[in-house]
C-alpha positions in Angstrom: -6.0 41.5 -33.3 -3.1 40.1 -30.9 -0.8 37.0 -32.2 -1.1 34.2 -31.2 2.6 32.3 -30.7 3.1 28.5 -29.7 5.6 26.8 -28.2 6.3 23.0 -27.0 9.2 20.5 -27.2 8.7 17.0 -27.5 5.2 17.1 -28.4 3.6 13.9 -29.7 0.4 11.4 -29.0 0.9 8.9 -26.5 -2.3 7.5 -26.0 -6.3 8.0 -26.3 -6.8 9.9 -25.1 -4.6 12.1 -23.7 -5.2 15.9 -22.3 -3.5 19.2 -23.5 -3.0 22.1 -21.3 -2.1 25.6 -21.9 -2.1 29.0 -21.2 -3.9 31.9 -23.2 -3.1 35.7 -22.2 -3.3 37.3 -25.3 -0.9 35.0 -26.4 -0.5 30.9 -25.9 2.9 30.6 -23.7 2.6 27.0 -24.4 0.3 24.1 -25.5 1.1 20.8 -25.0 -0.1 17.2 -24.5 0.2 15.1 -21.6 -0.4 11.8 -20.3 0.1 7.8 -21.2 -0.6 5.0 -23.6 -4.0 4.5 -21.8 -6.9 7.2 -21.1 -6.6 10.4 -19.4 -9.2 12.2 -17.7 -8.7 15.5 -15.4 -11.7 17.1 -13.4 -10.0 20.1 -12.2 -7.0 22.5 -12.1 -5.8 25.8 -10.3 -3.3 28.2 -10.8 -0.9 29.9 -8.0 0.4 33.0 -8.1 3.1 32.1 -9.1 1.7 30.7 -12.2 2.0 26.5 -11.5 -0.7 24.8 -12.4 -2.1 21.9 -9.9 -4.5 19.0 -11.8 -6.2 16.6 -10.4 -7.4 13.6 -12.9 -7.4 9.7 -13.2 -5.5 7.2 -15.7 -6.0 4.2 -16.8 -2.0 4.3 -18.0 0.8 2.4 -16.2 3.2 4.6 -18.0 2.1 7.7 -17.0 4.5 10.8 -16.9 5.8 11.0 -13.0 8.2 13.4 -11.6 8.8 12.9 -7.5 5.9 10.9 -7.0 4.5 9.7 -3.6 2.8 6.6 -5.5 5.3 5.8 -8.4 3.4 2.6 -10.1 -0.1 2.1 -10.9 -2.0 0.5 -8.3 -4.6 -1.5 -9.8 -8.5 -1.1 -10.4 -9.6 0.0 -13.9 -8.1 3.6 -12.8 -5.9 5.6 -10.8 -5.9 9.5 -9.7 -3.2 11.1 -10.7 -1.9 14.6 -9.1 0.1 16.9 -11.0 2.2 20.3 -10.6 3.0 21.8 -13.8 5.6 25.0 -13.1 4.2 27.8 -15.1 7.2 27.4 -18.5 4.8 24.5 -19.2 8.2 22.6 -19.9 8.5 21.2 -16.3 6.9 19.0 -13.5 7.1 20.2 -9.9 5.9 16.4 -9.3 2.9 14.1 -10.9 2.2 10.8 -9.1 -0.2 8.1 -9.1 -2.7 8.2 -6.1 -5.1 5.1 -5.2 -5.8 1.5 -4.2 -6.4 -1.8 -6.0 -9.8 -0.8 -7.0 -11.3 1.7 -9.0 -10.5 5.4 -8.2 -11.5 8.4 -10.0 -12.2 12.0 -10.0 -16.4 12.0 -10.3 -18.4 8.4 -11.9 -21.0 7.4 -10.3 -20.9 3.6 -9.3 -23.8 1.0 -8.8 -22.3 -1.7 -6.6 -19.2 -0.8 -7.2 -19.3 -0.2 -11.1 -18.8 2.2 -13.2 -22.3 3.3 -15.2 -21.7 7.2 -16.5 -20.1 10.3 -16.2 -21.9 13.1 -14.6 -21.7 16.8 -14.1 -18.1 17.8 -13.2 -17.8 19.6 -9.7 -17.6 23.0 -9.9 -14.5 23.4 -7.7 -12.6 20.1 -6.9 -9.1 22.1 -5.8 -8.8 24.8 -3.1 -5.9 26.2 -2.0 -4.9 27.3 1.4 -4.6 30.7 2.0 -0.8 30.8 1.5 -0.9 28.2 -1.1 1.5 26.2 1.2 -1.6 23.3 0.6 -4.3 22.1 -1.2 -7.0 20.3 -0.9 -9.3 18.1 -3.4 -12.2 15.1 -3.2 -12.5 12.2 -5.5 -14.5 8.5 -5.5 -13.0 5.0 -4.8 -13.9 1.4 -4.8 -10.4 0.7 -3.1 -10.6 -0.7 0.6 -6.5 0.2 0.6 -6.9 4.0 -0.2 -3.8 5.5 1.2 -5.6 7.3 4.0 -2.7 9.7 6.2 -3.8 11.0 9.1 -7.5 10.3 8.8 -9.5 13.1 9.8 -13.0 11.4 8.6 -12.6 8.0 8.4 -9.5 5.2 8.1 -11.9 2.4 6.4 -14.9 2.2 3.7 -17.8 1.3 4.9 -19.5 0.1 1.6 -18.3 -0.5 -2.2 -17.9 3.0 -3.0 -16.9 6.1 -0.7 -15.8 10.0 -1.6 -12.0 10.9 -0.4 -10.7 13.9 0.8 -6.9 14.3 0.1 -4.7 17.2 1.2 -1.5 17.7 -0.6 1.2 20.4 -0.1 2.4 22.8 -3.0 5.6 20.1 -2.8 3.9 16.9 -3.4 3.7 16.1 0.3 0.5 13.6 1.4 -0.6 15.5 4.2 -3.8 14.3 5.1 -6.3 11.9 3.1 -9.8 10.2 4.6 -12.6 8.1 3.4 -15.8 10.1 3.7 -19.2 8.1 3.5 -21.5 5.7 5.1 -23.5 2.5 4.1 -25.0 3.9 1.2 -23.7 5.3 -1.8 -21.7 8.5 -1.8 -20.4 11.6 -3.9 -19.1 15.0 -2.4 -20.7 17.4 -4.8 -18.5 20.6 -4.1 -16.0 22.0 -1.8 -15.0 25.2 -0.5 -13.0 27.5 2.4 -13.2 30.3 4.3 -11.4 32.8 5.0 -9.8 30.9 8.2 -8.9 28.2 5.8 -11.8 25.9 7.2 -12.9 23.3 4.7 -16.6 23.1 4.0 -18.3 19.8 2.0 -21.7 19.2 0.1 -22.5 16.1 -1.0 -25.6 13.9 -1.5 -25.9 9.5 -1.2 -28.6 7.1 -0.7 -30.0 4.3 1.6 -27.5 5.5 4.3 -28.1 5.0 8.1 -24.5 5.2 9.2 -23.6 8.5 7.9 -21.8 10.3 11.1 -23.7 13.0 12.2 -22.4 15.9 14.7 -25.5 17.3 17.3 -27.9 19.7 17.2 -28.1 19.8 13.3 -31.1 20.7 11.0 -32.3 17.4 10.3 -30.8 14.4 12.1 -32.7 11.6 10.0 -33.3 10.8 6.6 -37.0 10.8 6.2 
């Protein structure tokens, strides 16, 4: 039976609730929590090769743990993504920062009109990394009309109470790219993936929506 061994420093509750992360090959290299005085949820996470982990979560806590971070205060709404590096001695943050608006952002609840009514099934794969890990790239939900949107790909504005996002972020912490994706109607991208080019592929589903961009000679170019 292989040992198990545990180490952490500074260990200790800071709000409810928070979220632990670890390691487990044979043995735990480390185990510890991590977040704020408010409530801490994370969707996803990925590991490089080099063994840092990348999550990507929302907070309700102003006092959330940042290290080089692109937002550096909470920005309103009843939460906020957060983005986070983790280098692989579990002891150290390549960067964590806040990410969103004055409205509501969050990794995957579904809204009616703009509020929150439940939790649904997690994506199956909310981070993808580039092929040289120099990048990566995630979706999440927002109610904020002042999303930081960088070089908008998609879109540069909602166009209802509610929209997916698609942020690209560089192994450093860098904002790269970030876009509103949705029309009229509600909206949730489901699932994202790449190819071996490094093309980004989407699937999503929303509702009511006539103004949903759609590129020629597709499948089906109406809703029924």
């Amino acid at each position: 039976t292989p040992s198990v061994t545990v180490s952490a420093s500074g260990i200790r509750f800071l709000g409810l609730p928070d979220v632990m992360v670890g390691t487990v090959v044979l043995t735990t290299e480390f185990r510890t929590f991590f977040g704020g005085s408010g409530a801490e949820h994370f969707a996803d996470l990925a590991v490089d090769k080099a063994g840092n982990t990348y999550m990507i979560g929302e907070t309700t806590s102003t006092d959330f743990p940042l290290s080089n971070a692109l937002q550096p205060r909470y920005d309103g709404g009843f939460s906020d993504l957060v983005v986070v590096k983790l280098l692989c001695d579990g002891r150290s943050l390549g960067f964590s920062t806040y990410l969103g608006g004055s409205g509501r952002d969050a990794v995957r609840v579904k809204f009616t009109a703009g509020y929150p009514i439940s939790y649904v099934k997690e994506p199956e794969a909310s981070v993808v990394f580039s092929n040289d890990e120099s990048r990566f790239v995630f979706f999440a939900q927002t109610c904020s009309q002042d999303f930081p949107v960088r070089s908008p790909v998609f879109q540069d504005s909602m166009r209802t109470d509610t929209s997916g996002v698609v942020v690209l972020v560089s192994s450093e912490g860098e904002l790269m790219k970030s876009a509103y994706l949705g029309g009229a109607g509600t909206c949730y991208i489901n699932f994202i993936d790449k190819d071996a080019a490094d093309y980004i592929y989407l699937a999503g589903d929303f509702a009511f929506d006539t103004l949903w961009f759609i590129t020629e000679n597709v499948i089906q170019p109406t809703m029924p």
